[in-house]
C-alpha positions as CSV (number, residue, x, y, z in Angstrom):
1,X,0.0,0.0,0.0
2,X,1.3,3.6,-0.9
3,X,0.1,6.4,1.0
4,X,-1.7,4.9,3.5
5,X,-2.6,7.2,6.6
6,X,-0.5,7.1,9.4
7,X,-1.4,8.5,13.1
8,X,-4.8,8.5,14.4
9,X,-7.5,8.5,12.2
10,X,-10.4,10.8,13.0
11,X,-13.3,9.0,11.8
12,X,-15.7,11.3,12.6
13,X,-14.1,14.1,9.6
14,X,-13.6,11.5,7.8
15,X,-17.2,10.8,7.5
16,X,-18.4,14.7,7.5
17,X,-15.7,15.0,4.1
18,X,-17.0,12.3,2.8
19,X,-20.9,11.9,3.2
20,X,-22.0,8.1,2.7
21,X,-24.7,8.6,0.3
22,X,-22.1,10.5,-2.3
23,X,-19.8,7.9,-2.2
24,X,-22.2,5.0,-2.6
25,X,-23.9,7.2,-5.6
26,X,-20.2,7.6,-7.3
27,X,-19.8,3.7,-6.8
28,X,-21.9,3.3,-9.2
29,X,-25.2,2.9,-7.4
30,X,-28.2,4.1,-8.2
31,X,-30.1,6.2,-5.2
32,X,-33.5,7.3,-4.7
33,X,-34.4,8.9,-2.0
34,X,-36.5,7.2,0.6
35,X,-37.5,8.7,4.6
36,X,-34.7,10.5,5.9
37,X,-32.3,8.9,3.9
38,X,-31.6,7.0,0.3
39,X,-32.3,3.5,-0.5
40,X,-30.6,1.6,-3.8
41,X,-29.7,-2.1,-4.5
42,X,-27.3,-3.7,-2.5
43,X,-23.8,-4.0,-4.5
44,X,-22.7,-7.2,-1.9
45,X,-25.2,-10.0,-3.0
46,X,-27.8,-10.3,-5.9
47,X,-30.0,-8.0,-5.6
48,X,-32.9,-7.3,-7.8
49,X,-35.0,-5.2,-5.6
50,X,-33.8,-2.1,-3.3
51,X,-32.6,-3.4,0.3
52,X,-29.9,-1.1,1.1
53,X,-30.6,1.6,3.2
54,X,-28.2,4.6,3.0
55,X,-28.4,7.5,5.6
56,X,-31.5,6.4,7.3
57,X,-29.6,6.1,9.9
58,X,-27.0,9.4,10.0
59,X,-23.7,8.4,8.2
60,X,-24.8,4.4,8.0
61,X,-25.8,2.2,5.5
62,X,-27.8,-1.1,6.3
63,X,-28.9,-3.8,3.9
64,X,-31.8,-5.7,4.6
65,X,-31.6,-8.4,2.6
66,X,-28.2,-9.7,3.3
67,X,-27.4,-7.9,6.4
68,X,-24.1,-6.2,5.1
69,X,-23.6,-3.0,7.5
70,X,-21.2,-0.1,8.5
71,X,-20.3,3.6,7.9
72,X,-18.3,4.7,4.7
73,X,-14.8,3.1,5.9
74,X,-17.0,-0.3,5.9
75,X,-18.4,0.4,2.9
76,X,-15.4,1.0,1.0
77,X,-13.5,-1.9,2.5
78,X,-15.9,-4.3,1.5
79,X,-16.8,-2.8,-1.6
80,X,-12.8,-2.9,-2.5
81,X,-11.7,-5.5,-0.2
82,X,-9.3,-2.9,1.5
83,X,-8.3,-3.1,4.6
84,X,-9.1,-0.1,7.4
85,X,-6.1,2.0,6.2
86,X,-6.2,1.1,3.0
87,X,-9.6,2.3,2.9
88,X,-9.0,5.3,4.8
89,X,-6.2,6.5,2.5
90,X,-8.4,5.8,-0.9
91,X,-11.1,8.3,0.9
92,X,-8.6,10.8,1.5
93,X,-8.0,10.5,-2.0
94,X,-10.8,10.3,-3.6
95,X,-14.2,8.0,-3.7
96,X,-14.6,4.3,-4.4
97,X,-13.1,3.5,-7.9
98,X,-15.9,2.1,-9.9
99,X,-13.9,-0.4,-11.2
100,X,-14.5,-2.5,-8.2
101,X,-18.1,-3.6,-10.0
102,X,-17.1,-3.4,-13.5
103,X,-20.6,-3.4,-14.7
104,X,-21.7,0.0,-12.6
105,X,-21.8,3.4,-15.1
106,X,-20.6,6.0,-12.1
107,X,-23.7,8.5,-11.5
108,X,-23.7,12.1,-10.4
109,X,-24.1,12.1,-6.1
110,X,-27.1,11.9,-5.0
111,X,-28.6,15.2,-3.5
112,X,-31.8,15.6,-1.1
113,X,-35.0,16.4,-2.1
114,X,-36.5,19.0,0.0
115,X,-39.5,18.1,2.0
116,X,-41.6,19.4,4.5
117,X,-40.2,18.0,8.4
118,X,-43.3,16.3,9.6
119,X,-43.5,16.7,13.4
120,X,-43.4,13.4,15.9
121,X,-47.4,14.6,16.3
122,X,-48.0,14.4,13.1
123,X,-45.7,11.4,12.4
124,X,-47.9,9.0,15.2
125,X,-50.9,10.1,13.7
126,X,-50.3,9.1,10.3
127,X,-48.8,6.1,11.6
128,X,-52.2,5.0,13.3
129,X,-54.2,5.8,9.9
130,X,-51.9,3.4,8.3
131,X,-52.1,0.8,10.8
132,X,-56.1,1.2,10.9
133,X,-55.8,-0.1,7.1
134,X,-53.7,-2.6,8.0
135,X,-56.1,-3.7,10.5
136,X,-59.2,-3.8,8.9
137,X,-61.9,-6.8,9.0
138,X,-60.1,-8.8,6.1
139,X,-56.6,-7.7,6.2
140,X,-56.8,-8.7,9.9
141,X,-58.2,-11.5,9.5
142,X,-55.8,-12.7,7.0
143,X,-52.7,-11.8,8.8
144,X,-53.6,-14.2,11.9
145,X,-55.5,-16.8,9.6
146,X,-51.7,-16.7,7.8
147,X,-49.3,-16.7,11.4
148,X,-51.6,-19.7,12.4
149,X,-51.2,-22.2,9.0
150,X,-48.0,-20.6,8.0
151,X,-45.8,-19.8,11.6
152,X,-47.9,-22.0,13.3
153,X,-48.8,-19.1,15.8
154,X,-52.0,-18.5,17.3
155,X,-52.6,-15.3,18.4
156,X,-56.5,-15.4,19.3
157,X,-56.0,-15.4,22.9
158,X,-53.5,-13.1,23.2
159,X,-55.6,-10.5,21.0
160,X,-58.6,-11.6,23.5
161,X,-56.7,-10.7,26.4
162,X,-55.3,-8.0,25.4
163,X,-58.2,-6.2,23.9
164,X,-56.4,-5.0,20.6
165,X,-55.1,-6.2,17.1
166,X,-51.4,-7.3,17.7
167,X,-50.8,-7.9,13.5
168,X,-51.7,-6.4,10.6
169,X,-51.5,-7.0,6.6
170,X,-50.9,-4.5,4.2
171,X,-52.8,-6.8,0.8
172,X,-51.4,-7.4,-2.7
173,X,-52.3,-3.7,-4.2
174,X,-49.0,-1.8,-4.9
175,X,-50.5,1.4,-3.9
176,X,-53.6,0.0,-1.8
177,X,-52.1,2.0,1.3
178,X,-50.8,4.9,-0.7
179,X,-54.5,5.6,-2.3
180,X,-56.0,5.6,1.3
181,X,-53.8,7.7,3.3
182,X,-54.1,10.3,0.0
183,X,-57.7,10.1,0.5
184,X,-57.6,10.7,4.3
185,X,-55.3,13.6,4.4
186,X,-51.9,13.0,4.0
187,X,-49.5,14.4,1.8
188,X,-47.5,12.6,-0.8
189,X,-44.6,14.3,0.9
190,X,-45.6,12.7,4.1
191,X,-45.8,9.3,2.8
192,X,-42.6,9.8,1.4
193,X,-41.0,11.1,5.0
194,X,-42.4,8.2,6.8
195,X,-41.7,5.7,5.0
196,X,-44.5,4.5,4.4
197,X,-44.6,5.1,0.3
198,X,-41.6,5.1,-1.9
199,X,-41.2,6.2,-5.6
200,X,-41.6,3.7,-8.4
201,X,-38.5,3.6,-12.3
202,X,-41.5,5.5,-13.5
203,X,-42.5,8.0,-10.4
204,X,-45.4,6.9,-9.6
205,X,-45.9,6.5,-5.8
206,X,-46.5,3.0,-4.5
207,X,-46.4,1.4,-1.1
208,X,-42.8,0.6,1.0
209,X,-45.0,-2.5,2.5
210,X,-46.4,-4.0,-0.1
211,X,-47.5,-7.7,0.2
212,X,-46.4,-7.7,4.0
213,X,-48.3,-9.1,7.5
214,X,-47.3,-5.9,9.7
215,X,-46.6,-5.2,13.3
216,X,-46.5,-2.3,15.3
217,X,-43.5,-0.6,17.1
218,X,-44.6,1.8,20.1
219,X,-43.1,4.5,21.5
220,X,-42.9,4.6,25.5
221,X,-46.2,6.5,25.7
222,X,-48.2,3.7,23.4
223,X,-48.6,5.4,20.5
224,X,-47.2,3.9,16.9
225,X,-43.5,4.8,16.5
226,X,-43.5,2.4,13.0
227,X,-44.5,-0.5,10.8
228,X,-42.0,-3.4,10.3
229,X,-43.2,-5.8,7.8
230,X,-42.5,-9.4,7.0
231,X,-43.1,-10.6,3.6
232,X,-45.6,-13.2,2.5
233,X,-44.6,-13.6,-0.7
234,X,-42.9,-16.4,-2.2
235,X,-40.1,-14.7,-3.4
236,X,-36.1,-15.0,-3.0
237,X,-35.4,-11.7,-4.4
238,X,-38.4,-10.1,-2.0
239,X,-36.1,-9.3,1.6
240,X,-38.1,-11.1,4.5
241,X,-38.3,-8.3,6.7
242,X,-38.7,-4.8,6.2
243,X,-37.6,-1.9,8.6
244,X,-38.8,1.4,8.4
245,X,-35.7,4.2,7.6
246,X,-35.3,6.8,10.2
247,X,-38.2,9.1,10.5
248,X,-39.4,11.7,12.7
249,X,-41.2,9.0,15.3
250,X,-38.5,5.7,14.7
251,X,-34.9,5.1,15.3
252,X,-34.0,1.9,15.0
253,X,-30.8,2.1,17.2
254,X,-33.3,2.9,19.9
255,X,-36.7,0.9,19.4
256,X,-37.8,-2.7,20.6
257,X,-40.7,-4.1,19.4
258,X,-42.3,-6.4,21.9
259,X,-46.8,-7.4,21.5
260,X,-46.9,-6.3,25.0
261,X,-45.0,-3.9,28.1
262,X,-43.0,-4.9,30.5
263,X,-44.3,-6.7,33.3
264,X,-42.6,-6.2,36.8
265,X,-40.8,-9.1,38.1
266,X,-41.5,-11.1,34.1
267,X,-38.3,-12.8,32.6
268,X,-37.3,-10.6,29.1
269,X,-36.7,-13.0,26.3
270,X,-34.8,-11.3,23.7
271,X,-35.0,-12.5,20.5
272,X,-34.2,-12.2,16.7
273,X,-37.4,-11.2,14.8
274,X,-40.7,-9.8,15.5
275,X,-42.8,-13.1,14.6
276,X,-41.0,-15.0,17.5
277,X,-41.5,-12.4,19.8
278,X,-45.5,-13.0,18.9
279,X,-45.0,-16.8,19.1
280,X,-43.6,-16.6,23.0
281,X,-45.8,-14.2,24.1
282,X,-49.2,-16.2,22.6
283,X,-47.5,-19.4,23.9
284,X,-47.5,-17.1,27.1
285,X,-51.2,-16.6,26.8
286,X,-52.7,-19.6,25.7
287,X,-51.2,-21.1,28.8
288,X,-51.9,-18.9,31.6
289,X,-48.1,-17.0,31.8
290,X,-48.9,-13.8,30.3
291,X,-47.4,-11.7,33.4
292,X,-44.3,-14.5,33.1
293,X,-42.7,-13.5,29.9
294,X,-41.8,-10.7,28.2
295,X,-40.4,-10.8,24.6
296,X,-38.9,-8.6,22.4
297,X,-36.7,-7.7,19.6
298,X,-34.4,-5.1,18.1
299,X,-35.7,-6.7,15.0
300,X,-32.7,-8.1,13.6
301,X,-29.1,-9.5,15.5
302,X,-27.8,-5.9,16.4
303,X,-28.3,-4.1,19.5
304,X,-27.2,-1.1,20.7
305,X,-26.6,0.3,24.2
306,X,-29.3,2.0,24.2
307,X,-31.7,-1.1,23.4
308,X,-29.3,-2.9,26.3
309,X,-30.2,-0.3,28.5
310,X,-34.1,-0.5,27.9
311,X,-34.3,-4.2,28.8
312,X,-32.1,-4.2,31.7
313,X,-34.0,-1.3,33.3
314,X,-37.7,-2.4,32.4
315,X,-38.5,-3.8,35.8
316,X,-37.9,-7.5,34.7
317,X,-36.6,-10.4,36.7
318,X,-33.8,-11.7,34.4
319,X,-32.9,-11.3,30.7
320,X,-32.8,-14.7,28.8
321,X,-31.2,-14.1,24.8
322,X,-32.9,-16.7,22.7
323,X,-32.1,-15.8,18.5
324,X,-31.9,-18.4,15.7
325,X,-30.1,-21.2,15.7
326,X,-27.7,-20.5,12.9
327,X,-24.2,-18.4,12.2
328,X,-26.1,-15.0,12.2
329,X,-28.2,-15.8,15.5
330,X,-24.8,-16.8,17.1
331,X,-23.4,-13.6,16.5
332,X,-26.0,-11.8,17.5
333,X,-26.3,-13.6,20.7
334,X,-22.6,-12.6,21.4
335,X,-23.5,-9.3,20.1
336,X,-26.0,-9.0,23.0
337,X,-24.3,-10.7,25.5
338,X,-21.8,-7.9,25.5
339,X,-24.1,-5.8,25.3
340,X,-26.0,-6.7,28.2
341,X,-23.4,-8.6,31.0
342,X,-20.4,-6.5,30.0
343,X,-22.1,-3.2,28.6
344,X,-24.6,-3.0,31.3
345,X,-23.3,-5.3,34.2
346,X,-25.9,-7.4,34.3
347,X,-26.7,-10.8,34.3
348,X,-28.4,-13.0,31.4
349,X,-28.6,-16.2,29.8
350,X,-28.8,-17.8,26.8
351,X,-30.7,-20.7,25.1
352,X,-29.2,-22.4,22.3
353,X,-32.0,-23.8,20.1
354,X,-31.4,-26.9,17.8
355,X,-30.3,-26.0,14.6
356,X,-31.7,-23.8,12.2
357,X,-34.8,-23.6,14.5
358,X,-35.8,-20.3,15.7
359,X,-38.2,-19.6,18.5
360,X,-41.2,-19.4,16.5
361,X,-40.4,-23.0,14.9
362,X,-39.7,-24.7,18.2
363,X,-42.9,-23.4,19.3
364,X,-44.9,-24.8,16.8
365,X,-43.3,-28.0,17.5
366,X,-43.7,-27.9,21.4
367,X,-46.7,-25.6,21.6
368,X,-46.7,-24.5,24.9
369,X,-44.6,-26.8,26.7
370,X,-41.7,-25.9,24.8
371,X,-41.8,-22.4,26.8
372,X,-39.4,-24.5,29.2
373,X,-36.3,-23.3,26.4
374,X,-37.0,-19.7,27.9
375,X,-37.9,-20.1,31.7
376,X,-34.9,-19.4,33.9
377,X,-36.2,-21.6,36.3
378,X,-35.6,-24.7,34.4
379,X,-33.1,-26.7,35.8
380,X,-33.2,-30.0,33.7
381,X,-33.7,-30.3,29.7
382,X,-32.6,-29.5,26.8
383,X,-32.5,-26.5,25.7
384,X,-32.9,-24.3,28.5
385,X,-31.5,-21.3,29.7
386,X,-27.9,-21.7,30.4
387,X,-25.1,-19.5,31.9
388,X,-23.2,-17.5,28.9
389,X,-20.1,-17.6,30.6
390,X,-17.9,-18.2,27.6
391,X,-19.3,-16.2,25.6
392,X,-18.9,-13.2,27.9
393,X,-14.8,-13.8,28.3
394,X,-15.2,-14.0,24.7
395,X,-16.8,-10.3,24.8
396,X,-14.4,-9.3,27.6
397,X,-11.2,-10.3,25.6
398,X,-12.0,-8.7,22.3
399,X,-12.1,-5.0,24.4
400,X,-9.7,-5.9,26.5
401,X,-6.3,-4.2,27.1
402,X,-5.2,-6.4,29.9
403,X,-6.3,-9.5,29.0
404,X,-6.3,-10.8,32.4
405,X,-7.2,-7.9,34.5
406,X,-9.9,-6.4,31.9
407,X,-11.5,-9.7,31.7
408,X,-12.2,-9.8,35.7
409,X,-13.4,-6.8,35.9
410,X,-15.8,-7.3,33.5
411,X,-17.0,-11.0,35.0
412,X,-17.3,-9.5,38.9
413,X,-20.3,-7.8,38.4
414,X,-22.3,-10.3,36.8
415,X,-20.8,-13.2,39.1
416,X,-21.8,-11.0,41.4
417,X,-25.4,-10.5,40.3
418,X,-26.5,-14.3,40.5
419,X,-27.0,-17.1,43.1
420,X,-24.1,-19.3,44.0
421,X,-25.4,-21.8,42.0
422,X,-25.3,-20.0,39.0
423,X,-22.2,-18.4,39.7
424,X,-20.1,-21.5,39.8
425,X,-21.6,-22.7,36.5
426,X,-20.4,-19.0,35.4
427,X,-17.3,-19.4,37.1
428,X,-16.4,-22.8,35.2
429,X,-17.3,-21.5,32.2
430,X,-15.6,-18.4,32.1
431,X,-12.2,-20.2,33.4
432,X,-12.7,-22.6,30.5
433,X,-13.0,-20.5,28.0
434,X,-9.4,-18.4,29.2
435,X,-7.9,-21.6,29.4
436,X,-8.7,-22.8,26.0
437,X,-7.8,-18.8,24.9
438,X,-4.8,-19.4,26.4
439,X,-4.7,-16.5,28.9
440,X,-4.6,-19.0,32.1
441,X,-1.3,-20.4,32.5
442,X,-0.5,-22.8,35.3
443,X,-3.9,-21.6,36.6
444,X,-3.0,-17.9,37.3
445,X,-6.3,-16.6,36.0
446,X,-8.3,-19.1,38.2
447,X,-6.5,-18.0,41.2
448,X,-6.9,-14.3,40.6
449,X,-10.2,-14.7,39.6
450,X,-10.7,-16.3,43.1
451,X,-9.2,-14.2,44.7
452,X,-11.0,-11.4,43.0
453,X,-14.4,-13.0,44.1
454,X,-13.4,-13.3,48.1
455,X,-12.8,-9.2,47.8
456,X,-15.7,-8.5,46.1
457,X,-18.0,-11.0,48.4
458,X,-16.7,-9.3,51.4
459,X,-17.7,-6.1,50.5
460,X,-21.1,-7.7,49.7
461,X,-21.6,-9.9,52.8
462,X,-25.2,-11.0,51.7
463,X,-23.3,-12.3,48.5
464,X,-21.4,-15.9,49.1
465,X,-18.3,-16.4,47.1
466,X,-19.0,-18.5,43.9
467,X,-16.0,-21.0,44.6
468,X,-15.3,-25.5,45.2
469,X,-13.1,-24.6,47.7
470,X,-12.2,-22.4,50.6
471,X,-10.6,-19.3,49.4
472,X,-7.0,-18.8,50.5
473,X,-5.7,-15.4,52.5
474,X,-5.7,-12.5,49.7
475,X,-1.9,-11.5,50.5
476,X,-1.9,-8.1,51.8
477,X,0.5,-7.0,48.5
478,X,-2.3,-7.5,46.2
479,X,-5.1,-6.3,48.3
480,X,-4.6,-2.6,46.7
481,X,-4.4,-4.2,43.1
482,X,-8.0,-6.3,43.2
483,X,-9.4,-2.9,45.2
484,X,-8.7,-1.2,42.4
485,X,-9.9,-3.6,39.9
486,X,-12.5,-5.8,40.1
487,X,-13.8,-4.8,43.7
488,X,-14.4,-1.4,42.5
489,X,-17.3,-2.5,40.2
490,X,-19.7,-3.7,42.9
C-alpha cells in the first residue's frame, strides 16, 4: 500500500468529508431517495430489488436483505476488499473506484430532495391511519389466519386478552395504502418522510410495505413509532423483513418491538425477529403465563446500548437471549451478551435452540410446553437457559487491554449478580473458556479470579463467594491491586 494514513485517524471528519450517500452514488449505485435517507440495491449479494438503506440512519448504510452493514470506511473496505487503512487513504483521496463492479456506469451524487419536516405529532398520527388499514376486518383476518397455518402461531388469545389487534397485513395492491392515506389527508410528501410510500422507475408513488403481515412498534407513551413488515410472498429476491428508515417517530438504534409492556418481576426473552417475539408471548397466553414472559426484539441480531439499556432497566426479573439457531443468531447472541453482561453489568442467559430452529419453529413444534427453552427456572432439559459464561470472556477479551485484568473486571459484576449456584456454572465456564484462549497459565487466572471474588463477596456480605473450595488469604500486597480492579465494580 502507498500512502496509506499514518497517526490517528479521525473517523468522525472522515465521515463529515465524505458523506456516505455520495460515495455510494459515485460507486456506481443508483439512489432514490426514501425517509430521511436513500435507498438503492445492494452491490454485496444479488440484488434485484432495493434493500440497502443509505443515511436512514445518519452516516450508516444497512442492507436488509443480506445484512451487510457499517459507515463509509465499511463500505469502501468491502466494496474494494481494502483493509481499514487502506480504505481510509483511498477516501482521503478520492471515492470508491468504480472499477470494483465493472458493470456500474458511475452517476452524479445523490442530492436531497427537499421536503416538509413532519413533526413526531403528526408522524404517530399518520402512523395510526396506516395501521387502521392494516387492520381492517379482512386484512386482519388474513394476517392471523396466515401466522396460524403458515408460523404455526395462534394469536387469538393473546388478541382476546389483550383487547387489541397485535398484527396487521398491508394486501397485494401496490398502492392499496398509498391511495387511502391520499384520500384521508396525508401528503405525498408525508408518505414519502415516513416511509411509508416510496417512488416507483416510472414515479409513480406505491407502497414501501407491499404484500407484507405488519406489526407495530410503540413508543414509550403507546402510540405507533412504525410498521415493520415481514413478507408473505414467495419470493427469493423479496427481503423477509422490512424496517422502516429513520423518521421523525422511529430510530431503529433505539426501538424494541415487543406485542406487550414490560411486566414487573416477568423474565425478558430477547430474540431475533418480531414473529418469534408474537410466538412466545401467545404461547404465554394460551397457557396462563402472560405476566411471566416478556419478549422482544431489536428486530434483527444488532443491538445497541441504548436497546441494552431498555431491557435491563424495564422492571424484569432476568434477561434470557434466545435468536436463531444458525451463524447469524450466534453472533447476535454474542453481540447481545456484550451488550448486556459487560455493557450494562448485568446478568443473562442464553438458550441455544437446535439448529436452524428459531423460537417461533420450536414453538410450533412444542406448543406451549416448549416455553421450558426460555424459563430461567428450568433446571433440567434441553434446551434451557444456560449461563453464557464463555461467551462473555469472549466479549471481555476482544475489548480488553489487559487480557487478564480487563476480563475480571468485566465477569465481577455479573458473578456478582447471580446465586451461588449460577455463579459456579459461570465461574467454570468463564475459566474454561481463558484456558482454551490461552490467557490461564499454570492456573494464574483461576487463582486471581478467586481471589477477586473473596474481595468482592466481602464487601457484599449478603453475596457468598461463587468458589469449590475455601478461598485462601488475599496476601496483603495484592489487596490494593484487586481494590482497584475488580472490587471497585460492585
Amino acid at each position: 500500500m502507498t500512502g496509506a494514513s499514518a497517526g490517528p485517524v479521525d473517523i468522525a471528519a472522515l465521515r463529515a468529508a465524505h458523506p456516505i450517500h455520495e460515495v455510494v452514488a459515485a460507486a456506481g449505485i443508483e439512489l432514490t431517495p426514501r425517509g430521511l435517507g436513500f435507498v438503492g440495491c445492494c452491490p454485496f449479494h444479488d440484488d434485484a430489488t432495493p434493500s440497502l438503506s443509505v443515511g436512514g440512519v445518519p452516516d450508516r448504510f444497512h442492507c436488509f436483505g443480506c445484512g451487510a452493514s457499517g459507515d463509509v470506511i465499511d463500505f469502501v473496505r468491502r466494496l474494494e476488499g481494502l483493509g481499514f487503512l487502506e480504505a481510509v487513504d483511498r477516501l482521503d483521496h478520492h471515492t470508491p473506484s468504480p472499477a470494483a463492479r465493472p458493470s456500474a456506469v458511475p452517476r452524479a451524487p445523490a442530492v436531497p430532495r427537499q421536503r416538509p419536516l413532519v413533526s413526531t405529532h403528526r408522524g404517530h398520527q399518520i402512523n395510526t391511519m396506516a395501521w387502521q388499514y392494516c387492520t381492517n376486518t379482512v386484512r386482519h383476518a388474513f394476517a392471523v389466519s396466515y401466522l396460524s397455518h403458515h408460523r404455526g402461531i395462534d394469536v387469538r388469545d393473546l388478541e382476546a386478552q389483550l383487547g387489541a389487534a397485535l398484527v396487521g397485513h398491508t394486501g397485494n395492491d401496490w398502492s392499496g395504502m398509498t391511495r387511502h392515506l391520499l384520500g384521508q389527508g396525508v401528503g405525498a410528501d408525508e408518505l414519502l418522510a415516513m416511509d411509508l410510500s416510496r417512488r416507483s422507475n416510472s414515479g409513480r408513488l406505491m407502497d414501501t410495505f407491499h404484500a407484507r403481515l405488519v406489526v407495530p412498534v410503540h413508543s414509550p407513551e403507546g402510540q405507533i413509532a412504525a410498521l415493520v413488515g415481514r413478507t408473505t410472498v414467495d419470493d427469493p429476491r423479496t427481503p423477509k423483513y422490512r424496517n422502516p428508515t429513520r423518521t421523525a417517530t422511529f430510530d431503529k438504534s433505539t426501538a424494541l418491538y415487543s406485542p406487550t409492556r414490560p411486566t414487573m418481576g416477568a423474565v425478558a426473552v430477547v430474540v431475533e425477529g418480531p414473529l418469534d417475539a408474537l410466538a412466545i408471548t401467545a404461547a404465554a397466553a394460551t397457557s396462563g403465563r402472560l405476566d411471566q414472559f416478556w419478549a422482544c426484539t431489536a428486530n434483527g441480531v444488532s443491538v445497541s446500548p441504548a436497546q441494552a439499556h431498555l431491557v435491563t432497566t424495564s422492571g424484569l426479573a432476568k434477561v434470557v437471549i434466545a435468536l436463531d439457531a444458525d451463524a447469524a443468531g450466534a453472533e447476535g447472541a454474542q453481540r447481545w451478551v456484550d451488550a448486556v453482561c459487560r455493557g450494562q453489568r448485568y446478568p443473562a442467559m442464553l438458550t441455544h435452540l437446535p439448529s436452524n430452529l428459531d423460537p417461533a419453529d420450536w414453538l410450533a413444534l412444542h406448543g406451549p410446553d416448549g416455553l421450558s427453552a426460555f424459563d430461567p427456572g428450568v433446571e433440567v432439559g434441553d434446551p434451557r437457559p444456560v449461563q453464557p459464561g464463555r461467551e462473555l470472556v469472549r466479549a471481555a477479551l476482544a475489548a480488553a487491554h489487559d487480557q487478564v485484568r480487563d476480563t475480571i473486571r468485566d465477569l465481577i459484576p455479573v458473578l456478582m449478580g447471580v446465586d451461588g449456584a449460577a455463579a459456579r456454572v459461570l465461574f467454570a465456564q468463564a475459566d474454561d473458556e481463558m484456558t482454551r484462549q490461552g490467557w490461564n497459565p499454570k492456573g494464574t487466572f483461576t487463582d486471581t479470579l478467586r481471589q477477586a471474588v473473596a474481595v468482592a463477596a466481602a464487601q457484599r456480605r449478603d453475596v457468598a463467594a461463587p468458589v469449590s473450595r475455601p478461598v485462601e488469604p488475599v496476601p496483603a500486597s495484592r489487596r490494593v491491586e484487586l481494590a482497584a480492579g475488580p472490587a471497585a465494580y460492585r
